[in-house]
PAKOL-813367 format. One record per residue (C-alpha): residue in three letters; x, y, z. Coordinates in steps of 0.5 Angstrom, whole numbers, padded with zeros to 4 digits, always signed. Each point is the difference from the previous one (the first is absolute). Example, Ala and Ser with C-alpha at 12.3 -4.5 7.8 and 13.67 -1.06 7.14 Angstrom:
PAKOL-813367
Ala+0025-0009+0016
Ser+0002+0007-0002
end
This chain:
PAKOL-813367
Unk+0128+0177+0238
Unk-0003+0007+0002
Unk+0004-0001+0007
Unk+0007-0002-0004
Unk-0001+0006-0004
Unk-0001+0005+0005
Unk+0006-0003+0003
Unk+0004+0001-0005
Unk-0003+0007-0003
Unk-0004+0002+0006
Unk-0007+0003+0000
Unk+0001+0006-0005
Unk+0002+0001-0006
Unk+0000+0006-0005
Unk-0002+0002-0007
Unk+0002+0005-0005
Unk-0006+0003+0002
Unk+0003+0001+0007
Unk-0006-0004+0003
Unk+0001-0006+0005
Unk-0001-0007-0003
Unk-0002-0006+0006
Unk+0005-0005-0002
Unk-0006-0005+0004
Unk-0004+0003-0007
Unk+0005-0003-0005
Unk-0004-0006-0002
Unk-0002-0006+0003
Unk+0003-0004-0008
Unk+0007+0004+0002
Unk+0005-0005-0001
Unk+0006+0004-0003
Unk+0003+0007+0002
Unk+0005+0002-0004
Unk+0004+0005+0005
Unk+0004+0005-0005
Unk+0006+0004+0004
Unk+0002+0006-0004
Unk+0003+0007+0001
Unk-0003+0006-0004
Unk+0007+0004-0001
Unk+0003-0008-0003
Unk-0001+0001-0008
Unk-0001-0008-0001
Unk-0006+0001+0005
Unk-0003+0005-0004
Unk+0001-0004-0006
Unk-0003-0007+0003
Unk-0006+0004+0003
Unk-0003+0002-0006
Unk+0001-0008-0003
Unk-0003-0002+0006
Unk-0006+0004-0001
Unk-0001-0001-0007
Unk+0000-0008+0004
Unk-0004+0001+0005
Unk-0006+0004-0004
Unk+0000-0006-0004
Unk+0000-0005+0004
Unk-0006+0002+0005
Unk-0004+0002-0007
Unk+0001-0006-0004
Unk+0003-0006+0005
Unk-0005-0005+0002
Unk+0005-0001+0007
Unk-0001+0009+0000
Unk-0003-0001+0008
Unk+0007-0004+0002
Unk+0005+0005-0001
Unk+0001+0007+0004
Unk+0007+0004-0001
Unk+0002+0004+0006
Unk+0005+0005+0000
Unk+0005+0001+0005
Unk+0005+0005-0001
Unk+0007+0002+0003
Unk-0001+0008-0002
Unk+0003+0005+0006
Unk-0005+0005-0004
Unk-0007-0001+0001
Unk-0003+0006-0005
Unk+0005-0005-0005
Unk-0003-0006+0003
Unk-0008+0003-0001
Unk+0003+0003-0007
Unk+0002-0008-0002
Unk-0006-0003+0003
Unk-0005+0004-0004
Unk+0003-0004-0007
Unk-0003-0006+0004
Unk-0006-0004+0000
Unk+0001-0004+0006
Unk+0001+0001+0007
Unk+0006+0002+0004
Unk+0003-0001+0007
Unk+0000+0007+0004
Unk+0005+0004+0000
Unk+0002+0001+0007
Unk-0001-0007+0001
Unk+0008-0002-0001
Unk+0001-0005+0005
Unk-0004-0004-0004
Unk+0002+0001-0005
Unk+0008-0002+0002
Unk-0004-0007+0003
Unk-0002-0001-0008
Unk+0006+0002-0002
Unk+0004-0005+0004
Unk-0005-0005+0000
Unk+0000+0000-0007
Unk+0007+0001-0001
Unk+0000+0005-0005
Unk+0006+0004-0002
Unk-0002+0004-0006
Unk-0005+0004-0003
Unk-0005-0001-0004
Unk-0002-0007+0003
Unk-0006-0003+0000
Unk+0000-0007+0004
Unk-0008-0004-0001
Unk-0001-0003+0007
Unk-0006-0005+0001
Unk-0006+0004+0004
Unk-0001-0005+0006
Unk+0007-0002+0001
Unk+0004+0005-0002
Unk+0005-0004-0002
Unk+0004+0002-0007
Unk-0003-0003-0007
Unk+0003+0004-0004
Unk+0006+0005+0001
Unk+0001+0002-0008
Unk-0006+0004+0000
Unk+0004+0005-0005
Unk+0000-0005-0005
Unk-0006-0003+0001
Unk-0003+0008-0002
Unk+0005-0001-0006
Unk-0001-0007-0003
Unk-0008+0000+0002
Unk-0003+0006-0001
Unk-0007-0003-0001
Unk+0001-0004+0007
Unk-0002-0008-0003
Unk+0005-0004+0004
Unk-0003+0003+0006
Unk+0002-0001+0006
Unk+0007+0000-0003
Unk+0003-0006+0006
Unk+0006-0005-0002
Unk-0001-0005-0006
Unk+0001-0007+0000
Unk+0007-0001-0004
Unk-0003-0005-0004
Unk-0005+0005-0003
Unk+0006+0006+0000
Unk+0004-0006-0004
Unk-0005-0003-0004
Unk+0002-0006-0005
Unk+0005-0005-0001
Unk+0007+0000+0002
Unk+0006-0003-0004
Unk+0005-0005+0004
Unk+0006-0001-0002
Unk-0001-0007-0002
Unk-0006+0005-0006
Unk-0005-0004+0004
Unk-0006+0005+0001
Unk-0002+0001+0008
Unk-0007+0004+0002
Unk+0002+0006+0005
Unk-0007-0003+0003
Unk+0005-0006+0001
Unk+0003+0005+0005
Unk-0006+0001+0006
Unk+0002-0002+0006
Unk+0008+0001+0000
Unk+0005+0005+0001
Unk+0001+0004-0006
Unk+0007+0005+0000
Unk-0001+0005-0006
Unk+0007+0003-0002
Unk+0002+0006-0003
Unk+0007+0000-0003
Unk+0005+0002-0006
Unk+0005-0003-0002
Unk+0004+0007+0001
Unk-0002+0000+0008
Unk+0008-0002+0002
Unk-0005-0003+0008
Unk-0003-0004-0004
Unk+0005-0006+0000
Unk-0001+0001+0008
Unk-0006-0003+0000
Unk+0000-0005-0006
Unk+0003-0006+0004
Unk-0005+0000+0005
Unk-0006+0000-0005
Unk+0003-0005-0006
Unk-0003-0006+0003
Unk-0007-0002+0003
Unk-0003+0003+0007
Unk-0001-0003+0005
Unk-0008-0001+0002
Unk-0002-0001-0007
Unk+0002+0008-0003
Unk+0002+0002-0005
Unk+0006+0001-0003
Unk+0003+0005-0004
Unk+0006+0001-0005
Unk+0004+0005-0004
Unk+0005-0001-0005
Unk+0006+0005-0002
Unk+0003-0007-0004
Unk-0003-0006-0002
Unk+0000-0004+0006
Unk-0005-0006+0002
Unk-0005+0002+0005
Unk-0004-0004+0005
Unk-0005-0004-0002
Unk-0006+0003+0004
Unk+0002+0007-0004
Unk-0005+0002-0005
Unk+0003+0003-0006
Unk-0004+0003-0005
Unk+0004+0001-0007
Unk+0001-0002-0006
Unk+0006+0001-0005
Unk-0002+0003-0007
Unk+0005+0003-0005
Unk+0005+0005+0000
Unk-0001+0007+0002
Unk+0003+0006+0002
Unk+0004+0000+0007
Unk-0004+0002+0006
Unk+0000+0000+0008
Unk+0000-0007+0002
Unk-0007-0002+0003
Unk-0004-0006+0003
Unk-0007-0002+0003
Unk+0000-0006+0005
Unk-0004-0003+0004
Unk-0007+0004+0002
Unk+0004+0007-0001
Unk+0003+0005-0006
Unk+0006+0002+0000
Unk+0000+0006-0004
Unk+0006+0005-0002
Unk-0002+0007-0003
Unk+0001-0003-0008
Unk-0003-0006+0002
Unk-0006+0003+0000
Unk-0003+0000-0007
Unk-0006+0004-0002
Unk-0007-0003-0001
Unk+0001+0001-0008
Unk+0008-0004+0000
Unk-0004-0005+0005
Unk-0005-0002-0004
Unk+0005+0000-0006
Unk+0005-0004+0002
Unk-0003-0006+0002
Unk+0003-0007+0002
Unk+0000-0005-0005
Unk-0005-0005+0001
Unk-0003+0004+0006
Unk-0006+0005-0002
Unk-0002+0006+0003
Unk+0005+0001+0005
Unk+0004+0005+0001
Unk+0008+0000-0001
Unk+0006+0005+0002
Unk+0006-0001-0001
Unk+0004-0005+0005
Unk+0008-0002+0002
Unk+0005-0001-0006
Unk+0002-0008-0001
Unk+0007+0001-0004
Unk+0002+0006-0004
Unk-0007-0001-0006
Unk-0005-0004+0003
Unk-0005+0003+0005
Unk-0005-0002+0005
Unk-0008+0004+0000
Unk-0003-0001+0006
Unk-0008-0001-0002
Unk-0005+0001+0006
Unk-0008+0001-0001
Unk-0002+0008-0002
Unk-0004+0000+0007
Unk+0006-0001+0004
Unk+0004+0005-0005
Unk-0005+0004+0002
Unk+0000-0001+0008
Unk+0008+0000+0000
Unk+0000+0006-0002
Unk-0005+0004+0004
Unk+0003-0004+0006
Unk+0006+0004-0002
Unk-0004+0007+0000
Unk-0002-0002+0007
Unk+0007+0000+0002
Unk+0002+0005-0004
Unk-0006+0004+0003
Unk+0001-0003+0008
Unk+0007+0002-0001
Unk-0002+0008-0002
Unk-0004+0000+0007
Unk+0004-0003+0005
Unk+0005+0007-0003
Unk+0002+0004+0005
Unk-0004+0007-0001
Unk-0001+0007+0004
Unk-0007-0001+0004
Unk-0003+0007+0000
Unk+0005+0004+0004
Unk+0004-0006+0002
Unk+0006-0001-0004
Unk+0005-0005+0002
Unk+0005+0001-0005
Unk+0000+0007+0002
Unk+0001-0002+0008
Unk+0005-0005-0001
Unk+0004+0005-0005
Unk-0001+0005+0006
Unk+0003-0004+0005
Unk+0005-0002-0004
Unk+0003+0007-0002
Unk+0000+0001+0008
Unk+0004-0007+0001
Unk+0005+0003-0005
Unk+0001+0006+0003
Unk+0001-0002+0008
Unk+0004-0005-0003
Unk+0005+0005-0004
Unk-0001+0006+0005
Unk+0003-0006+0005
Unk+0006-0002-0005
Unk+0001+0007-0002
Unk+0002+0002+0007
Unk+0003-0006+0001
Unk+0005+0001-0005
Unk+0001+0008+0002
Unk+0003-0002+0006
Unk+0004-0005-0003
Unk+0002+0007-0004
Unk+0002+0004+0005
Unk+0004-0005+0004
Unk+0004-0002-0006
Unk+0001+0007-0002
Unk+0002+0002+0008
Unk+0005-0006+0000
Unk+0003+0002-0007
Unk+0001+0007+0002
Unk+0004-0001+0007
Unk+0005-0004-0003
Unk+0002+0004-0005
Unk-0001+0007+0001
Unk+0001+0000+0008
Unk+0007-0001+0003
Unk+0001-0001+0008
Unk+0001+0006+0004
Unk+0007+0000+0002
Unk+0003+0005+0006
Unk+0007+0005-0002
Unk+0007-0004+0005
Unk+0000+0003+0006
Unk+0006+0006-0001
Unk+0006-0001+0004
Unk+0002+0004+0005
Unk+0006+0004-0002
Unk+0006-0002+0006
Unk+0001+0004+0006
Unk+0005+0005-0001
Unk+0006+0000+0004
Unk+0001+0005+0007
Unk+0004+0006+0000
Unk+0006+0001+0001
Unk+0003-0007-0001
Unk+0004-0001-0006
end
């Protein structure tokens, strides 16, 4: 594990305290670092660095996996007082700052485009475990889901599902197949597109998924979890099918509306509003509050995965500020070339209309005529 680190970091590394840390001396128990990429001059890498710290204190204070983790700083500041600055507010270790060329290979290799990131990569391999580390600060402060990998979907997705014959189907039924989760709403004008191809049963034994604008009958293999109730005010039309959730942003009740508004003849589950069925009746949809609870947050992630793959100036490194640059120096030399273009097209016409009405053709005067010879003297 030691030789893999010092591939990927090298031999030295440094602390707050500007004292070289042997990366060999790390831990023989390291089995995640979490590579945090940051800019001193980036506003939101000095908010997240304080929740980080506040994560990192308690975590090696009071988590029994305290020697498994290390956080190592690698940072894109052009400025090394601003990075030594930056790097005193911290409690772990930092790559030098001269070394950019590996910081650029961590960069690629990791494929980070935005700054803050924190990417949790597994110590012996190297290999990814979990690129949201963001979000791992932000929903586990005290780190009790430690080490952070990917869940399996009958764990995130807990409880019994609803076909659209009502019988119950366990989402542990669903092991071993090829799960489809699809997001939509039913004011996505793509999502007709894509509906056709997903109305019936896939092949290999996966399941299928579908979303209702209309009442209209669906495949048996789809799971549709909703139940009708009485009347209520009109929202947005919604439904969950199969192994998934199909959410809008009113369909989303609070915990208090959730657990108040429970299905006839299915206690505590959680219900929200579904799509209508005619002009008074209306369709909740009903699932367990744990999957609630798990749709929602897969939500957030996106929302949060979303805010980091935003493009953001790095440090001195503004490609916005580049591109507007040269295209206001396209826009010059394209119009400098039109402009001269159209001035010689000007001057032509200007020149032509001017010799044809204001200059006339030089004519000679006729030739005078010689008078006639005078007759000789002396004749009559």
């Amino acid at each position: 594990m030691s030789e893999f680190l010092v591939n990927l970091l090298g031999e030295r590394l440094v602390n707050s305290e500007k004292a070289e840390v042997d990366v060999q001396a790390l831990g023989g128990k390291l089995s995640l670092v979490g590579l945090y990429f940051g800019c001193s001059q980036n506003a939101p890498c000095k908010q997240f660095n304080a929740s980080l710290c506040e994560f990192y204190g308690k975590f090696k204070k009071s988590s029994e996996h305290k020697d498994k983790l290390e956080i190592v700083f690698i940072s894109s500041d052009q400025d090394q007082k601003h990075w030594q600055d930056f790097l005193q507010e911290m409690q772990w270790p930092a790559l030098p700052f001269k070394d950019r060329h590996k910081k650029m290979r961590l960069w690629n290799k990791y494929k980070v485009t935005s700054v803050p990131s924190l990417v949790f990569v597994d110590a012996a391999t190297g290999k990814v475990v979990c690129r949201n580390g963001l979000l791992v600060v932000r929903d586990d402060p005290k780190g009790l889901e430690f080490p952070w990998g990917a869940k399996p979907f009958a764990e995130v997705v807990a409880g019994p599902l609803l076909r659209n014959t009502r019988q119950t189907a366990d989402s542990g039924s669903l092991e071993g197949h090829y799960v489809g989760v699809y997001f939509s709403a039913h004011w996505v004008m793509s999502q007709s597109c894509i509906m056709s191809p997903l109305s019936g049963a896939t092949p290999g034994g996966g399941t299928a998924v579908h979303h209702a604008k209309a009442p209209r009958p669906t495949a048996a293999g789809s799971l549709d979890c909703s139940q009708p109730i009485a009347s209520r005010a009109r929202t947005r039309q919604t439904t969950l099918m199969g192994s998934h959730s199909v959410l809008s942003e009113s369909s989303l009740a609070t915990e208090g509306e959730a657990i108040s508004q429970d299905a006839p003849g299915l206690p505590g589950r959680a219900a929200f509003p579904g799509p209508a069925q005619g002009s008074r009746g209306r369709t909740v949809v009903t699932v367990p509050g744990a999957m609630l609870k798990n749709v929602r947050r897969y939500r957030e992630d996106f929302d949060g995965y979303l805010r980091l793959v935003a493009h953001e100036p790095v440090g001195s490194f503004n490609p916005w500020a580049i591109a507007d640059s040269l295209a206001e120096q396209l826009l010059e030399e394209a119009l400098a070339g039109v402009a001269a273009e159209f001035q010689d097209a000007c001057e032509d016409y200007a020149e032509a209309v001017f010799t044809s009405e204001f200059l006339q053709p030089v004519q000679s005067p006729p030739a005078p005529v010689p008078p006639p010879p005078a007759p000789p003297l002396g004749l009559a």
